[in-house]
N, C-alpha and C positions, 0 to 999 in steps of 0.2 A: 504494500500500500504506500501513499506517496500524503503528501499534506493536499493534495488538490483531492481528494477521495470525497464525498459526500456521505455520510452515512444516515440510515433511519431508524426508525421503529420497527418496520416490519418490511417484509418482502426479501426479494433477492440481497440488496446492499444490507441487511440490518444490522446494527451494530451485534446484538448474537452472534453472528457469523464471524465476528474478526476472534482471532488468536495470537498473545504474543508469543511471541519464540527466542526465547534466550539465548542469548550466541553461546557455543562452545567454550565452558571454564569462565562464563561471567558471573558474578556473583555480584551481590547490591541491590538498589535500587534505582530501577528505569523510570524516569520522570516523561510521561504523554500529556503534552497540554491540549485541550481541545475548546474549540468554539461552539454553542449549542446557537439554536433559535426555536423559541417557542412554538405553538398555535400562534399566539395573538403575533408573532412579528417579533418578541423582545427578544436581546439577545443576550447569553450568560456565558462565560469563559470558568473554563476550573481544569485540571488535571487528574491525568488516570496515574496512580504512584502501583507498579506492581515490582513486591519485594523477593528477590530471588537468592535462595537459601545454597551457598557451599555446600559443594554434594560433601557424599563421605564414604563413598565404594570409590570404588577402581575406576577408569577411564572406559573399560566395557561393563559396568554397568549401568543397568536404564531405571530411572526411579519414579515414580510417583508414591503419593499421598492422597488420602481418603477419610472423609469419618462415616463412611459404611455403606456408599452410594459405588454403584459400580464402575468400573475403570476402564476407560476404551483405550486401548493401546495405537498407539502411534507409530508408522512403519519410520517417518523423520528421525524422532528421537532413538530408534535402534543404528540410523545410520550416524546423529549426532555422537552416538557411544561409542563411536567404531575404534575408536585410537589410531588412526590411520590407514585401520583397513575398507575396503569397497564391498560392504557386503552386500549380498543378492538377495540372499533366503538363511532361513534359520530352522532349526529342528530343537523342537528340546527336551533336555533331557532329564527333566524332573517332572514331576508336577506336586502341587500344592495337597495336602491335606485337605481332606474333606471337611474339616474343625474348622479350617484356616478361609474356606473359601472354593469355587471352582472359576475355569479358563474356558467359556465357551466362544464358540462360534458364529457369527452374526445374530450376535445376543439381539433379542426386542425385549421378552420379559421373561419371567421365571419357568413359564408355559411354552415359550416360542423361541426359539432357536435352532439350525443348521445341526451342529454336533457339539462334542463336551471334547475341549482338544486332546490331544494323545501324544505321545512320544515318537510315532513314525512318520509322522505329516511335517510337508517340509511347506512353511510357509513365507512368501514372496515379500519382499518390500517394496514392487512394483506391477505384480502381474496377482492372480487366484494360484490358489487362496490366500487370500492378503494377512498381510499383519494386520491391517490396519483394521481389519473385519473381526479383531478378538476383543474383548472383553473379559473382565474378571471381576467375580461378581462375590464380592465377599460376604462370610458366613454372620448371621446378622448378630451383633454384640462382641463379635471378635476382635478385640485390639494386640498388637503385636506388628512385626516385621514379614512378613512371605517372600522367600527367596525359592525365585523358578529358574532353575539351568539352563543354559541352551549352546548350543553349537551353530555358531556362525557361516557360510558359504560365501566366499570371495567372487567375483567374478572370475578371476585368473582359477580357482577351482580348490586353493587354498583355503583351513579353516581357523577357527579363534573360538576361544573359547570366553560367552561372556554369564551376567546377570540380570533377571529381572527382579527389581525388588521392590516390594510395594509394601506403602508402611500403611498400617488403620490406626487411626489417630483416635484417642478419646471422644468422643462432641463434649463440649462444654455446655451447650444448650442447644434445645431443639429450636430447626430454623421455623416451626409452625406453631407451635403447644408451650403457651407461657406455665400451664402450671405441672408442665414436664421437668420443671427446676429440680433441681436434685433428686432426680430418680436414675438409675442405673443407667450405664452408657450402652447398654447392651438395649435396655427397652426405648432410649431416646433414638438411638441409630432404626430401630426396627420399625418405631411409632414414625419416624422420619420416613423410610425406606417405604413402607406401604400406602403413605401418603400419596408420596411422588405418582405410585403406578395404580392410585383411584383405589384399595381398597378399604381403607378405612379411612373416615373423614370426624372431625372436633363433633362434639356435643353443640360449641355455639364457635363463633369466632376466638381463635386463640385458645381453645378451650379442648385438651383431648378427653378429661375425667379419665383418669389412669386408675383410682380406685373404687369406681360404680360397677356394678356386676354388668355381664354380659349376656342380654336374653338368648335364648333358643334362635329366635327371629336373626337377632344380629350377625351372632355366628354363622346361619346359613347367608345371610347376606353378604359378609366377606370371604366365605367359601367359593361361591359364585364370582366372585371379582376377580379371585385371586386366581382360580382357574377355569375363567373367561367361560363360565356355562353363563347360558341363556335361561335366566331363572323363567321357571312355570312351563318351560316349553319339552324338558327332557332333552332326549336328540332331534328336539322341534314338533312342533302340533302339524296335528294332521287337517286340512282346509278341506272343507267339503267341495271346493271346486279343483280338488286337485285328486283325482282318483289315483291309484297305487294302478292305474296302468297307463299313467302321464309320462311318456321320456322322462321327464325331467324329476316326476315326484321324492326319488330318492334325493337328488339337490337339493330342492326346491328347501324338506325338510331341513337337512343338513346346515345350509345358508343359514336358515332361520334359526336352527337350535346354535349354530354358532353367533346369533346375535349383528350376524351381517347384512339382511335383507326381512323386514317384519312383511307382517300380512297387511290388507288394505282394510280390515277390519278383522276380528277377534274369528272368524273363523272362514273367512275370504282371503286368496291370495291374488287374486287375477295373472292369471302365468302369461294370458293371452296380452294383456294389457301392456301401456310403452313406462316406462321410465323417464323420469329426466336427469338434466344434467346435477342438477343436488344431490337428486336420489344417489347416485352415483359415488359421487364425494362424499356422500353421509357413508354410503356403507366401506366404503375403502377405509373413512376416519372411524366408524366401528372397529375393521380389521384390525386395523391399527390402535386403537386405543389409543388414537387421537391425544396431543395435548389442548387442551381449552385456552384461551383470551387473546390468541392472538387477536390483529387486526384485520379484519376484510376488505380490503384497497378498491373493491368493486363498486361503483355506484349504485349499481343494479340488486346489491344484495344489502338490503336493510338490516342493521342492529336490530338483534332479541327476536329473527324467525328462526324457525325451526334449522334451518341448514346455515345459517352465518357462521358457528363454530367449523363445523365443516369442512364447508369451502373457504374457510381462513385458513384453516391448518392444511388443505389439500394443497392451495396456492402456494404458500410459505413453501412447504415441501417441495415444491413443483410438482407434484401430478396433474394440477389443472393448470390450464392456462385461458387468461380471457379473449375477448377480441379486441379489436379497434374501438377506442371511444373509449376504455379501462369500465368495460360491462364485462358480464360473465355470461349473462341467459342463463340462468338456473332451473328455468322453466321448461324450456326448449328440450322435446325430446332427445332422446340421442342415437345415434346410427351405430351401426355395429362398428363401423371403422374409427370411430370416436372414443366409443367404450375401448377397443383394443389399443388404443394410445393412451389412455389413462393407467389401462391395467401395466403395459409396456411400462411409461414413467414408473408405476409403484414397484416396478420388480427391477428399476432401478436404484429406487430409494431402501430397496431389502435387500439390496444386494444380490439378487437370487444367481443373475448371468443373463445377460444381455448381446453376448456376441452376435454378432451379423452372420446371416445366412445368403445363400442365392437366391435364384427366383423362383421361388414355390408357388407366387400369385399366377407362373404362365401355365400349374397345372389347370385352373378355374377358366372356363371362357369368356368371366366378368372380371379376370385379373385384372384388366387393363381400365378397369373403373374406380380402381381404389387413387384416391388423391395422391399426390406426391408427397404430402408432410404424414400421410398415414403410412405408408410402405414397409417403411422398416420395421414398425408395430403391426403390423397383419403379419408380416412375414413370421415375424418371433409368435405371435398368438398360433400361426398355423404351426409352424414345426413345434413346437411345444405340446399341439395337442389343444389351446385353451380354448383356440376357435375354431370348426369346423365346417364345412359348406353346407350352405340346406340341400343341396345335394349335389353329388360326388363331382360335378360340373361347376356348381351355380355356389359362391361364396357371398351375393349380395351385398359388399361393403355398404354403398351410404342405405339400405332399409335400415329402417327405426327397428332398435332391437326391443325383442319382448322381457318381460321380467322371469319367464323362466329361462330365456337363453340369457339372461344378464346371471341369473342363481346359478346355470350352470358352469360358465364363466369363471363368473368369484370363486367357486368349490376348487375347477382345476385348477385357477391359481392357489389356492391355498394347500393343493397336495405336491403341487411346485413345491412350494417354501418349505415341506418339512425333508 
């Protein structure tokens, strides 16, 4: 970044998105002075001071710190640690205690992830499987040091042997629950930790009640949260306009008991029916378990309706994008080539694998009807499996897709992801 940068609130530029990055053997404090301007026009100046602590391992070892929230590992700082050497890929040779914590693999949440790393997987600092796709996800109330081994690969083919050490710091105080003050660090990190990922929320403002008994009710309530069931539905309700000899009826459920795609009334799904562009965005940000307040930069999508969260968090993300005029059309159905550029971005933002194929649209005899900015996303939906032709000929890019071919969709992406 440069001093001519602009940065905001929300979107692509957001100030979120910046990171500093300590140069190699710097220790101190980096003084960032920055210029603000309000809504109304006024303008404030103040400085960002971020204090950067002398390591105290060796030259290959990589460190972070935590007080109990999980750790995305950084393929940079493995090269920052190198001591001279150009490494490629790393393997490693320990793993952490199960007391201590675990190392997954395109972590989302405690329910959702790729794999649990391992000792034979050689992972990239530039290519899959990335470093940069690990995470470490510490055991809730454990404070202490985790030292994970790993053996280095050069590009010349040569290796090094380094450290990952990651410390869990005490909390001093919970960042949510004022009257979490001196209660164990183990319940402050956890009360912390299940906040963050929606399953349990305060009594009132500032307020978790750490010693009120816990109903029946409650407990299955954060049962449900924590592993993403679709409370009342089981493996989803059964729609009386959905007969068990609908294509789709297996998805259909599925979607819905995962909390993806609800019915259009308590015992209607309309499979036939179209979706819109919301719709769409709400259930990716379900998938997702969406973070909430962002901002929605759309004109078109009013504060406080039902999809603002949504499509703020899809945007932000980049799975959506608007049109001309900074509209969205939330309204506007959506076409099957639509739906497969949105799924396409989200299996970019999960990392699933995205590489480019050939041209599988010249098997279809409407290959030649899909748009240009869809291509690449048909292409990936079709070899993937996630979209299909309505028949063995006929792939129909722009028809408006239905709610059961959008159910079926979301499911094959999601058996993508695991």
């Amino acid at each position: 970044m440069n001093g001519s940068d602009n940065l905001y609130r929300g979107g692509e530029m957001s100030v979120s998105n910046v990171t500093f990055m300590p140069a190699v053997g710097f220790s101190g404090v980096a003084s960032i002075p920055f210029t603000a301007w309000t809504i109304g026009g006024s303008q404030v100046s103040g400085t960002v001071e971020v204090t950067v602590k002398a390591g105290t391992g060796t030259l290959t070892t990589v460190q972070y710190a935590t007080y109990g929230t999980p750790v995305a590992l950084r393929a940079y700082d493995f090269q920052a640690a190198a001591a001279g050497n150009q490494p490629v890929s790393l393997r490693f040779t320990g793993l952490p205690d199960e007391s201590q914590g675990r190392l997954y693999y395109q972590y989302v949440s405690p329910v959702q992830y790729s794999w649990q790393a391992d000792v034979t997987t050689d992972y990239s600092l530039s290519g899959d499987p990335s470093v940069s796709n690990l995470t470490f996800l510490p055991k809730a109330g454990y404070t202490g040091v985790v030292n994970i081994p790993y053996t280095a690969t050069n590009a010349d083919g040569s290796t090094y042997s380094g450290n990952l050490r990651i410390t869990m710091e005490r909390p001093g105080a919970s960042a949510y629950f004022r009257d979490l003050a001196g209660a164990a660090p183990q319940t402050i990190s956890a009360a912390d930790f299940l906040h963050d990922l929606g399953v349990v929320n305060g009594m009132s403002p500032n307020q978790y009640g750490p010693s009120l008994s816990i109903r029946r009710g409650d407990f299955c309530l954060m049962l449900c949260r924590a592993f993403q069931f679709n409370a009342g539905s089981g493996t989803g309700r059964f729609f009386t306009d959905v007969p068990a000899s609908h294509w789709a009826a297996q998805a259909i459920r599925e979607a819905n008991g995962l909390g993806i795609l609800n019915g259009v009334s308590a015992d209607k799904f309309a499979p036939s029916g179209t979706l819109n562009r919301a719709m769409v965005a709400t259930a990716l940000f379900n998938l997702s378990h969406g973070q909430k307040g962002y901002d929605a930069s759309f004109t078109d999508v009013p504060a406080g309706s039902w999809y603002a969260d949504s499509v703020a968090w899809a945007s932000r993300t980049g799975v959506v994008q608007g049109y001309d005029g900074n509209v969205f059309k939330p309204l506007d159905n959506i076409t099957r080539e639509q739906l497969a550029v949105m799924l396409f971005r989200y299996a970019k933002l999960t990392d699933i694998g995205t590489v480019g194929f050939g041209n599988e649209l010249g098997d279809f005899d409407d290959g030649g009807e899909v748009h240009a900015w869809a291509e690449e996303a048909m292409v990936w939906c079709v070899v993937n499996g996630i979209i299909t032709g309505k028949t063995t000929k006929i792939l129909a890019p722009t028809a408006t897709a239905t709610r059961a071919e959008a159910a079926t969709m979301l499911l094959r992406m999601v058996e993508l992801m695991k």
